[in-house]
N, C-alpha and C positions, 0 to 999 in steps of 0.2 A: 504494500500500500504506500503511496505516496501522499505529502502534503498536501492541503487542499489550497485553495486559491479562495479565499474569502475576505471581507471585509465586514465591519463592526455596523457597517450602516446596510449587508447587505441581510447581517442574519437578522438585526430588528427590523426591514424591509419584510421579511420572510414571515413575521406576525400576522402582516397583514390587518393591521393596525386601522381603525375608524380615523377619518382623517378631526374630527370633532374632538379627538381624546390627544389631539399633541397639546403639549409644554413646552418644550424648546427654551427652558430656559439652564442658569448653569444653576448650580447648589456648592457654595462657594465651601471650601474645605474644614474653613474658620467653625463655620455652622456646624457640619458632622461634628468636632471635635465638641463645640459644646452640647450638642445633643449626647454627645455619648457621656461628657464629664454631668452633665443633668442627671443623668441614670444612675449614674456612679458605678457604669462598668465599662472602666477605659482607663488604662493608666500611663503616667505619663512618656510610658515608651511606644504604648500604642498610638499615642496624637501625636508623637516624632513620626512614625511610620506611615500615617495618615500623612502628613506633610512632604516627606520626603519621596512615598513611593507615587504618588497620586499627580496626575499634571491637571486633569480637567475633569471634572462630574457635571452630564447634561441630564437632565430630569426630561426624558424624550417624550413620555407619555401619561398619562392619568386614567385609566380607565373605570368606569362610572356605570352605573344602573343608567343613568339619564345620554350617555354618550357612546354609550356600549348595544344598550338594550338587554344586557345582564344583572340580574336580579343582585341586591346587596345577600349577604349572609352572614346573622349574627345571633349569635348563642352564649351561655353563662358562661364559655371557654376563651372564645373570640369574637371578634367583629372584623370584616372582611366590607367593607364601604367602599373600597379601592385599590386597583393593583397597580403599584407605580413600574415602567420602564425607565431603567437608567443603563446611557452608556458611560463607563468608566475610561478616559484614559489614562493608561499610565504612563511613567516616565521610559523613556529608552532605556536599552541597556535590561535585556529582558530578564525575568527571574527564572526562566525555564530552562529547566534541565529537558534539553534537546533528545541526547541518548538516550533517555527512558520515557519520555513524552509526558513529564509531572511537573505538574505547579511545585513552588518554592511554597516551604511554611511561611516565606513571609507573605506570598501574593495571597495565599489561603487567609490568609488573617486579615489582610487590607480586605477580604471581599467580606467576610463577617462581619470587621467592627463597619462597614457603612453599612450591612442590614441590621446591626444592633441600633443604628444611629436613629434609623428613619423608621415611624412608626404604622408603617403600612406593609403587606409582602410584596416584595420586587423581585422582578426579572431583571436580572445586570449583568451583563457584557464590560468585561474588560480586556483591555486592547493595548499591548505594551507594542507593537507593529512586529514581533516574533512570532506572536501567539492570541488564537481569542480564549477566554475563560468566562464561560456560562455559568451561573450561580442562582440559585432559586433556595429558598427555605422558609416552612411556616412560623408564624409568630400567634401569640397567645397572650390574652391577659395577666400580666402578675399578678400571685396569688397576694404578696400583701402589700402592692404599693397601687393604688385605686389612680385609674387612666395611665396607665405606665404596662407597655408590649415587651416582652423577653421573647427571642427565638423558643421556636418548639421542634425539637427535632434534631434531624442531622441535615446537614447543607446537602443538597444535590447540586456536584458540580463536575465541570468536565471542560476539556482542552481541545482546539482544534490550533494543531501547526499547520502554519504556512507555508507552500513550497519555498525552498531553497534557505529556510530559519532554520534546518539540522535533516537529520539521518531517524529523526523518532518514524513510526510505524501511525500513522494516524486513520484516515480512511480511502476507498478510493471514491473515483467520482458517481458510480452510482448507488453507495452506500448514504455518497451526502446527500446529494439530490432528493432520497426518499426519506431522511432526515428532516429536511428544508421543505419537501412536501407535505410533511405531516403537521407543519410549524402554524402554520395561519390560524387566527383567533375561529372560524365559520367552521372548523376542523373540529374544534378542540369542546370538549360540554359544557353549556352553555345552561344549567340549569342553576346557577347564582356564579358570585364570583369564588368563592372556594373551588369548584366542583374545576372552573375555568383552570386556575392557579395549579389544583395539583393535574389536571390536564398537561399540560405544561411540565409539569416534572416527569409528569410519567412519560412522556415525550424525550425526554432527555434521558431519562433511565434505560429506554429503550436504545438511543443511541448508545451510550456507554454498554451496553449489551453486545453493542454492534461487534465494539473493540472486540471482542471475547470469543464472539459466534461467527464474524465476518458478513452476520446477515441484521438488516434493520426491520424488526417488525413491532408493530403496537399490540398491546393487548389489551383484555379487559382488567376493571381496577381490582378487579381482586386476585389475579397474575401479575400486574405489578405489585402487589405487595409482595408477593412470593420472589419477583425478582429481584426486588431492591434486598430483602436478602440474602439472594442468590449471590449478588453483586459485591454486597458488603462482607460475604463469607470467602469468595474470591480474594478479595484485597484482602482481608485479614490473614490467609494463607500465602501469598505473596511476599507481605510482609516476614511471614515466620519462616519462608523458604531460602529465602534471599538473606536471612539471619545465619542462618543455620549453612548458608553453603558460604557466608564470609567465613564464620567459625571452622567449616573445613578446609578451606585452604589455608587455618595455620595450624590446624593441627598435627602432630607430630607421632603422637599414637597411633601404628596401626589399625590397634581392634577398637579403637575411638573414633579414626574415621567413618570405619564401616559402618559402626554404629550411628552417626550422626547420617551418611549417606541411606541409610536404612529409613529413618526417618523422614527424610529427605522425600525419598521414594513412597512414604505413604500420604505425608504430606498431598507431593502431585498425585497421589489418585483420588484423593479426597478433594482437593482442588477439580479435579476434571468431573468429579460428580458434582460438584457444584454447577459448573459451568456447562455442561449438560442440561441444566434444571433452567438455563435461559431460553 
């Protein structure tokens, strides 16, 4: 698979977005920082990191009952009144490790504290010109601080490199295209704005599937839930394989390698039944 050829105005182009529901305006940096130091969950290397890795936040869209034609949705958990679109640029000089095709802990973190900032769920795109990174997470009323939203969940997020920004394995072109097809709001369930939102993730989930299976397909929400931890049992085994085979290339025992490659070996079988289950 090679790089793909995209730009940041083409995937939120690919929303297919009511033209009534743009913003177009910027959300200057200053602001996230205080919205986060308001909440009191941001410290102050986080609002260095905000400043430094961030070049521009455009608040692209607002999407509304009244401009959408989608229903608000709110209960004693949440309120969902609106899904903000934001494109994020970053600063050059990208944070992605090309050879393996993974965001940097620090880009992961600029993309969290601006969803912890703003108190709406957003769709956001960020754009270092290496790399786009998609980011989608729900949010939820705090239990004890009354009008005040804490993330709920785990972030759904996922990378597309650029041709000719490295050697990572991303997609090819008609894996993206049925990506970018499935993307438009008229696509997606339209039965309030939650139902929209995790539309949307599951969308994306099903891309990061893609990685996996080499095929892009949707499903229904009660197989994505099955594959978001199909997904999430993947990377957790990734993580413990790629552990475990640093560990063997120093070790010096013998019957301790074999051991650890033993492991190794069940690891990936348990890994590939996961990844079957996509």
């Amino acid at each position: 698979m090679n790089g793909v050829d995209l730009s940041s105005e083409q995937l939120i182009s690919a929303l297919r977005l009511p033209a009534e529901a743009s913003v177009g305006q910027r959300i200057p940096k200053k602001m996230l920082a205080e919205n986060l130091t308001s909440r009191g969950t941001a410290t102050s290397a986080d609002r260095k990191l905000l400043q430094e890795q961030i070049e521009e936040v455009a608040w692209v869209a607002a999407l509304k009952p009244s401009n959408a034609g989608i229903p608000a949705y709110q209960d004693e958990v949440r309120s969902y009144l609106e899904l903000a679109v934001l494109n994020v640029r970053l600063r050059q000089g990208s944070q992605l490790d090309v050879k393996v095709a993974r965001v940097s802990s620090s880009t992961a973190r600029v993309a969290e504290l601006v969803h912890r900032a703003i108190p709406y769920p957003v769709l956001m795109v960020l754009d270092d010109e290496a790399q786009l990174y998609l980011s989608m997470v729900h949010i939820r009323w705090a239990q004890k601080e009354a009008d005040k939203t804490v993330l709920d969940g785990e972030l759904i997020q996922s990378t597309f490199v650029r041709n000719g920004s490295g050697t990572a394995p991303t997609a090819d072109a008609a894996t993206l295209n049925a990506f970018m097809g499935a993307l438009p709001i008229n696509k997606q369930p339209r039965t309030d704005l939650l139902a929209l939102y995790q539309g949307w993730m599951d969308t994306l989930c099903a891309w990061q599937a893609a990685a996996v299976t080499g095929r892009f397909e949707c499903v229904s929400p009660q197989q994505a839930t099955a594959r978001r931890a199909a997904l999430r049992r993947c990377h957790e085994l990734d993580a413990q394989i790629s552990s475990l085979r640093a560990a063997a290339s120093k070790e010096k025992q013998m019957a301790r390698q074999v051991a650890v490659n033993l492991e190794i070996k069940a690891l990936m079988a348990e890994r590939q039944q996961a990844a079957n289950s996509l």
